[in-house]
DSSP file (Angstrom, degrees, kcal/mol; ACC not computed):
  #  RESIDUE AA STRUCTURE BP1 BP2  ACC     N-H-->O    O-->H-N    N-H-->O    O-->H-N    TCO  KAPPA ALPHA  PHI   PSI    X-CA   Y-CA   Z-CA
    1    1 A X    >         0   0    0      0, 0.0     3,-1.7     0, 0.0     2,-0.3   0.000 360.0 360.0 360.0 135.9   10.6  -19.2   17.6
    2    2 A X  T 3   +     0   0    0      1,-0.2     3,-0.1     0, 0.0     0, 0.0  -0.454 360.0  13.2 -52.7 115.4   10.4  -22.1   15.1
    3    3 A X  T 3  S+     0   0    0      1,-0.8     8,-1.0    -2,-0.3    11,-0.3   0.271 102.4 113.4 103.6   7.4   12.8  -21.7   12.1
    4    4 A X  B <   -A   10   0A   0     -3,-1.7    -1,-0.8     6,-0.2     6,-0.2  -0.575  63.7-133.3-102.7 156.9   14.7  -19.0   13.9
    5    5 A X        -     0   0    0      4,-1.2    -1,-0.1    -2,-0.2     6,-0.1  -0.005  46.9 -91.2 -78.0-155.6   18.6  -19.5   15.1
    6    6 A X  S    S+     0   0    0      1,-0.1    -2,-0.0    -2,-0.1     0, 0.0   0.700 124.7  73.7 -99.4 -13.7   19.3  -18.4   18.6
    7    7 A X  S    S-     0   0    0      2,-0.1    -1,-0.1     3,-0.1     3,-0.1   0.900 109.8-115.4 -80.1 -48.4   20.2  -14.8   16.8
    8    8 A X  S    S+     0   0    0      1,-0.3     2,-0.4    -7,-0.1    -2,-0.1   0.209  77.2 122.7 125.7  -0.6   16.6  -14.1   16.1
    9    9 A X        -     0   0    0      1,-0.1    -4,-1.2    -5,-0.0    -1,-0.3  -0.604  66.7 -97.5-106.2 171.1   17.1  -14.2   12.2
   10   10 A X  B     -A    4   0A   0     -2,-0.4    -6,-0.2    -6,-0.2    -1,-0.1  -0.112  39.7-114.6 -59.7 150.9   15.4  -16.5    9.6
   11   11 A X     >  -     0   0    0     -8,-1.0     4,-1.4     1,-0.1    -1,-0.1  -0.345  38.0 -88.7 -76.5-176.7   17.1  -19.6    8.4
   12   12 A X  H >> S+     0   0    0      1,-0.2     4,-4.8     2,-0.2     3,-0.8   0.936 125.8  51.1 -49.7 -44.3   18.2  -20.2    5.0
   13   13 A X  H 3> S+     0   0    0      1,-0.3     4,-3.3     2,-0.3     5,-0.3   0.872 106.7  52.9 -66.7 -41.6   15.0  -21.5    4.1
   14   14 A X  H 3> S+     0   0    0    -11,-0.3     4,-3.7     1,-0.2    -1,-0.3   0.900 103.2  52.7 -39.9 -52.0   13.2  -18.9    5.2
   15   15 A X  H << S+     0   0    0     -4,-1.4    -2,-0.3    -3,-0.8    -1,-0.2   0.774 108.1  52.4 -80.3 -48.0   14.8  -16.6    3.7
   16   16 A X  H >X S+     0   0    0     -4,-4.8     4,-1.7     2,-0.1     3,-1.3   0.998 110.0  53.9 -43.2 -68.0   14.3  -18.7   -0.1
   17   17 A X  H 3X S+     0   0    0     -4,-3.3     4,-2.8     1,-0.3     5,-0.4   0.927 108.2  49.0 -52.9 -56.7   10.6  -18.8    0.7
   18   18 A X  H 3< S+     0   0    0     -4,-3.7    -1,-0.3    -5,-0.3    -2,-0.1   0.320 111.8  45.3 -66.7  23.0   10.7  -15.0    1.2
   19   19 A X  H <> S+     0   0    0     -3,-1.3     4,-2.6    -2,-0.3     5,-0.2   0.512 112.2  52.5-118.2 -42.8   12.4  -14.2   -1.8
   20   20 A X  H  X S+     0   0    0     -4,-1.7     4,-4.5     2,-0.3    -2,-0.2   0.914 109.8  47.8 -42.6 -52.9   10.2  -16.6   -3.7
   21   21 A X  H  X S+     0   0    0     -4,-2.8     4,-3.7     1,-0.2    -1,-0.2   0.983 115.7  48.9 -66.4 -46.2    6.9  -14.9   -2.3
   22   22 A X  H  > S+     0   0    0     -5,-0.4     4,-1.0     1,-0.2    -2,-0.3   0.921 114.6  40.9 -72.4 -38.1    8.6  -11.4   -3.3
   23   23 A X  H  X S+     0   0    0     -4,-2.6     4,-3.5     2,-0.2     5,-0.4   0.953 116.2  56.1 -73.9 -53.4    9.5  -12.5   -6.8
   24   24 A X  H  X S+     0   0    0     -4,-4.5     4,-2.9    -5,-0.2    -1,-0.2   0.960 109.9  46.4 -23.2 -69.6    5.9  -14.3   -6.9
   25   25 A X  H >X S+     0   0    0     -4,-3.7     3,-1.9     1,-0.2     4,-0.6   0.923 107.5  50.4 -73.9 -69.7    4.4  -11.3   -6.2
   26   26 A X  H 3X S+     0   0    0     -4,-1.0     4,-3.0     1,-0.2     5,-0.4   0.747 110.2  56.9 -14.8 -47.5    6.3   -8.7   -8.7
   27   27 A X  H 3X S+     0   0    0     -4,-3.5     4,-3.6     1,-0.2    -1,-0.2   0.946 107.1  46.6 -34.8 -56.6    5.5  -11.1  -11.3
   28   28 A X  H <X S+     0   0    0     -4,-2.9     4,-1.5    -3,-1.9     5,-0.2   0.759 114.0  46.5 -41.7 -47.9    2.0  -10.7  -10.4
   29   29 A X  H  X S+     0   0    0     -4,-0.6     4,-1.9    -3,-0.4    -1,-0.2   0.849 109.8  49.7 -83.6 -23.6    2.1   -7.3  -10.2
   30   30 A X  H  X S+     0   0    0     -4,-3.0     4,-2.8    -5,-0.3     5,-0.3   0.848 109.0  55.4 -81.4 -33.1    3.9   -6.7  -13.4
   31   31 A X  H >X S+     0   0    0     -4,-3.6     4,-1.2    -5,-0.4     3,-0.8   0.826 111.6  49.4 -34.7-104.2    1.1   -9.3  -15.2
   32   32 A X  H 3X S+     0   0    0     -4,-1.5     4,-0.6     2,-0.2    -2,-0.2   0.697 112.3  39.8  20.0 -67.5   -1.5   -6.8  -13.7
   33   33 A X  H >< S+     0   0    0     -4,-1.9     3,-2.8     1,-0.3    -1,-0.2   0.945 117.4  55.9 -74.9 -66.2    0.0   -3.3  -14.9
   34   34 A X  H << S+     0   0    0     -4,-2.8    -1,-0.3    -3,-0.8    -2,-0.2   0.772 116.9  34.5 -53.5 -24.2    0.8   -5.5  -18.4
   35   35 A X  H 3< S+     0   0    0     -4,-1.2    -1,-0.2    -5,-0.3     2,-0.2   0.444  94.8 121.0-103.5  12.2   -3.0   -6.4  -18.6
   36   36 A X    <<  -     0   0    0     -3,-2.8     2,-0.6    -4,-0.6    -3,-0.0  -0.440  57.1-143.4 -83.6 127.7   -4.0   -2.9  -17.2
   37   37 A X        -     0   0    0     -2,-0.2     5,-0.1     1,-0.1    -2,-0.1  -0.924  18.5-118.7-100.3 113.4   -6.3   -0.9  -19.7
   38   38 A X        -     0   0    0     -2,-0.6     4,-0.3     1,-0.2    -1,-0.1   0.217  18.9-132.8  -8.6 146.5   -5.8    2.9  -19.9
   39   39 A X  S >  S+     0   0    0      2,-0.2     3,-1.7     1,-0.1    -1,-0.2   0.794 110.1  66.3 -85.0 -26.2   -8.9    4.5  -18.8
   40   40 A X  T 3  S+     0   0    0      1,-0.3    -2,-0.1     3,-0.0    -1,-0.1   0.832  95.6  56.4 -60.6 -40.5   -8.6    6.6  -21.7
   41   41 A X  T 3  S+     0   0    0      2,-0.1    -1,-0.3     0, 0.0    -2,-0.2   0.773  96.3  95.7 -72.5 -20.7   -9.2    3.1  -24.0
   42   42 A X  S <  S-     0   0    0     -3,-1.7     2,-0.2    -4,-0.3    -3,-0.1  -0.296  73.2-139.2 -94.6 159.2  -12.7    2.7  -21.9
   43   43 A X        -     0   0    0      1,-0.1     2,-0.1    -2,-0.0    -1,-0.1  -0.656  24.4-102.7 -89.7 178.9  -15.6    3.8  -23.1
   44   44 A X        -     0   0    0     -2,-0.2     2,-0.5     1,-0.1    -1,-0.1  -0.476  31.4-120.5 -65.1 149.8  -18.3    5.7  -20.7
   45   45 A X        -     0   0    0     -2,-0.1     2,-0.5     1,-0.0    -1,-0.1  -0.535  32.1-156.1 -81.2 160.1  -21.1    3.9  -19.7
   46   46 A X        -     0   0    0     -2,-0.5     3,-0.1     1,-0.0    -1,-0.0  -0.941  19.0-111.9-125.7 132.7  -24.5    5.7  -21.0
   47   47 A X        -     0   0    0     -2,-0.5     2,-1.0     1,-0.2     3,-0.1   0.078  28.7-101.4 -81.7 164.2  -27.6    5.3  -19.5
   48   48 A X        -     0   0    0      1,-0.1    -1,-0.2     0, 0.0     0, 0.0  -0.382  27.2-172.8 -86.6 117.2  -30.3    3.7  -20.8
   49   49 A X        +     0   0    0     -2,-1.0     2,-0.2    -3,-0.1    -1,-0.1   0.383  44.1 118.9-100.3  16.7  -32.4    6.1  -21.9
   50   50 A X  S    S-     0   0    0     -3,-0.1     2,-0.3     1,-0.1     0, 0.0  -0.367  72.9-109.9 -57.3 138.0  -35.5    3.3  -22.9
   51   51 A X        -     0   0    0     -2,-0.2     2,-0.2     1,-0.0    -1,-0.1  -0.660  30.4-147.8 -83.7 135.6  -38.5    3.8  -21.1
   52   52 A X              0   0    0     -2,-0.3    -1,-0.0     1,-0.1    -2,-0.0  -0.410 360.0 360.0 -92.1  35.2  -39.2    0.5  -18.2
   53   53 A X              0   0    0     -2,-0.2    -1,-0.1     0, 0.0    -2,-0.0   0.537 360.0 360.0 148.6 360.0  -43.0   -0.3  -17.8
C-alpha cells in the first residue's frame, strides 16, 4: 500500500497525522462535554396553550 514499509506498518508520518487526528478529536470532545448543559439547567418545553383560528 502507499505510505506503508514492506512490514505492513504506517510510516512516521502516518503515524503524526494519526496522533494529531486523535488529539484533534479529544479536544473536540472535551470542548463538547465543557459546553454540555445539564439537562437538569433546561427548562421543559410547555405547550402553547392559545387557541389557533
Amino acid at each position: 500500500m502507499i505510505g506503508q514499509n514492506d512490514a505492513g506498518t504506517p510510516s512516521r508520518g502516518e503515524q503524526i497525522e494519526a496522533a494529531e487526528r486523535e488529539a484533534a478529536r479529544r479536544r473536540l470532545l472535551a470542548q463538547a462535554e465543557a459546553d454540555r448543559i445539564p439537562v437538569e439547567e433546561t427548562t421543559r418545553a410547555v405547550p402553547d396553550r392559545r387557541r389557533h383560528g
